[in-house]
C-alpha positions as CSV (number, residue, x, y, z in Angstrom):
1,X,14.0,-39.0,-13.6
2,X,15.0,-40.3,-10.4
3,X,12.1,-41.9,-8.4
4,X,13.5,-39.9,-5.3
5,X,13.1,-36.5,-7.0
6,X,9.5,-37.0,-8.0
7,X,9.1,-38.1,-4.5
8,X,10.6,-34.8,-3.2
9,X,8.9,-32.8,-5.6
10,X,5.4,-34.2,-4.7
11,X,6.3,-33.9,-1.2
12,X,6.9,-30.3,-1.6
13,X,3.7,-29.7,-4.0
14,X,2.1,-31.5,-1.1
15,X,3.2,-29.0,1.5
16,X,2.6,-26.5,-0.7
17,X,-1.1,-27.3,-1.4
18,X,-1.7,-27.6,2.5
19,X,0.0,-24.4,3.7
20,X,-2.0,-22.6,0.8
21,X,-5.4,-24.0,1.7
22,X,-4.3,-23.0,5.3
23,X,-4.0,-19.2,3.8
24,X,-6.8,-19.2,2.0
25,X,-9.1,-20.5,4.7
26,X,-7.4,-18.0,7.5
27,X,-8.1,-15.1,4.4
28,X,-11.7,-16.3,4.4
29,X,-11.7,-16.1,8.3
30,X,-10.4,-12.8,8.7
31,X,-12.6,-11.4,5.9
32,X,-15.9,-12.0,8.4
33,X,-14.2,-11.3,11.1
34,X,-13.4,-7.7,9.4
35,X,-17.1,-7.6,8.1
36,X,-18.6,-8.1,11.3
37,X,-16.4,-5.3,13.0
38,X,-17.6,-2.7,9.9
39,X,-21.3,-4.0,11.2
40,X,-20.4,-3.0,15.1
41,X,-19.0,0.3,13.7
42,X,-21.9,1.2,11.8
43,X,-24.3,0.3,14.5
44,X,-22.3,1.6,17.5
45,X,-20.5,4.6,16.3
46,X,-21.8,7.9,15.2
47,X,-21.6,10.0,12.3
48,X,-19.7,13.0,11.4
49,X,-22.6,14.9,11.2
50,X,-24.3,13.7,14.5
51,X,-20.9,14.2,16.2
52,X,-21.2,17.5,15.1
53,X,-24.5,18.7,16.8
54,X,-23.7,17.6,19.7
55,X,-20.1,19.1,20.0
56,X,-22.1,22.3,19.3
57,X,-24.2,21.7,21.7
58,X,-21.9,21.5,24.1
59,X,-19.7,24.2,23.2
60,X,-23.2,26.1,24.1
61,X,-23.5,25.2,27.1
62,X,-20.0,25.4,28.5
63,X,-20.5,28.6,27.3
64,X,-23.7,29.6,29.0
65,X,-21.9,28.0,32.2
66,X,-18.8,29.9,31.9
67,X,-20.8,32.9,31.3
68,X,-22.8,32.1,34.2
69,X,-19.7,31.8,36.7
70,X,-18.3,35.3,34.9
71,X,-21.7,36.6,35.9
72,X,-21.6,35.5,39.4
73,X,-18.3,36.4,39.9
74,X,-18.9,40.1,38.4
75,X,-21.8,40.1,40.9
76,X,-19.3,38.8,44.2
77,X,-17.1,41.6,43.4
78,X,-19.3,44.7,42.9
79,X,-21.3,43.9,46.2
């Protein structure tokens, strides 16, 4: 083979060894990066169940309040 060939081809292999270590360590990067933000979510959000309660909870008392301006209203009214 031509001695400028191999050159070429371990020139390339070269490049190709670099820009795959370059993936590999950016894959390893993003893969904490994506562990971490599972970690915030876990500890900041809430559950589907806690969510839950406390949308019920509030439906309650909009509902007590609503029911509390109908009331008053009903009251303005009749006087």
């Amino acid at each position: 083979m031509d001695p400028t060939v191999i050159k070429a081809f371990i020139a390339v292999a070269m490049f190709v060894t670099v820009l795959m270590t370059t993936l590999i360590a950016k894959f390893f990067s993003l893969n904490k990066e994506i562990s971490e933000f599972k970690t915030h979510v876990a500890e900041s959000y809430v559950t589907k169940d806690e969510f839950k309660d406390h949308a019920e909870r509030l439906e309650r008392q909009m509902e007590t309040g609503f029911n509390r301006i109908y009331e008053t209203l009903n009251r303005r009214e009749n006087a």
